[in-house]
C-alpha positions in Angstrom: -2.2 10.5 2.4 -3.3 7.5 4.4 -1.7 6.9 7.6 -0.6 3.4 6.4 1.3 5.0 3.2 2.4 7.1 5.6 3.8 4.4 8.0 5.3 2.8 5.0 7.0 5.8 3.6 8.2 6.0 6.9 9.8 2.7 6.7 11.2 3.5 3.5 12.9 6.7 4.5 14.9 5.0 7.6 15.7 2.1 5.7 17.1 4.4 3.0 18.9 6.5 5.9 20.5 3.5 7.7 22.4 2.1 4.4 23.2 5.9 3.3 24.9 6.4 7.3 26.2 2.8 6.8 27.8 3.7 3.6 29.2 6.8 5.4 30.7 5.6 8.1 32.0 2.3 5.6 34.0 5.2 4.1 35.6 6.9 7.2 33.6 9.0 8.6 33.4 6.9 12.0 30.9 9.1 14.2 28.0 8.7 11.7 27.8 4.8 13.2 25.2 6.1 16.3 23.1 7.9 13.9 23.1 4.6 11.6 22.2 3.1 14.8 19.7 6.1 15.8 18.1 5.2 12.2 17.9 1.5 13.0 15.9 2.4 16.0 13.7 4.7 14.1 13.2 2.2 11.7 11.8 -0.5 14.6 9.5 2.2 15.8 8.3 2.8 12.2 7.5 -1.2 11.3 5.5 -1.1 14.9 3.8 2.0 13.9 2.8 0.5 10.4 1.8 -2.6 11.4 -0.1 -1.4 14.2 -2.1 0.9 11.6 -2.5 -1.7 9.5 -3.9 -4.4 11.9 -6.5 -2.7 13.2 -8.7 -1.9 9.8 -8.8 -5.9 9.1 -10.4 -6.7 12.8 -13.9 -6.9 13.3 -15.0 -4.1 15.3 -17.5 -5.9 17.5 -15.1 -8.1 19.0 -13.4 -7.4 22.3 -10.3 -8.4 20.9 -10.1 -5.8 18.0 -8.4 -2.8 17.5 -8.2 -1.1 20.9 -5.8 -3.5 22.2 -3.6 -3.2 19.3 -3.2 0.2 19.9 -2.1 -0.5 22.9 0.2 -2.8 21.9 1.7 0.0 19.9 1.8 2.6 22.5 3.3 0.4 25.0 6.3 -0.6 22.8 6.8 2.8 21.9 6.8 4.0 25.2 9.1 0.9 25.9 11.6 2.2 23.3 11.4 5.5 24.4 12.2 4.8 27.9 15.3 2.2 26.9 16.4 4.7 24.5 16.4 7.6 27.2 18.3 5.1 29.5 21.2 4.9 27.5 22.2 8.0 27.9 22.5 8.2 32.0 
């Protein structure tokens, strides 16, 4: 599997998770709303992942602008969310 099918099965699979916790939580069961929420995070992460693997292979490679710095793009929001993420819970 490529990494970009991968990224985009990715995307599908949260997306799918947020409205099946959505519908969940619509119907009563109330503590199921952080994990719709966890999803939603999950699901930012994935469209930065995809897009960040997707970017790269339609650069130039001789260019100093090409792919390295949208991978680091991509690990700095990722770190980013990972840090605000671990925040919320001190």
């Amino acid at each position: 599997m490529k990494k970009q099918n991968a990224a985009f099965l990715s995307i599908i699979s949260n997306s799918f998770l947020i409205i099946f916790k959505s519908l969940l939580a619509y119907d009563g069961l109330h503590t199921v709303i952080s994990e719709a929420a966890h999803s939603g995070i999950d699901l930012i992460a994935s469209i930065v992942a995809f897009f960040s693997i997707k970017r790269p292979s339609s650069l130039p490679t001789g260019t100093p602008y090409g792919p390295a710095n949208t991978k680091t793009f991509r690990a700095f929001s990722s770190n980013a969310h990972i840090f605000r993420r671990g925040n919320d819970h001190l």
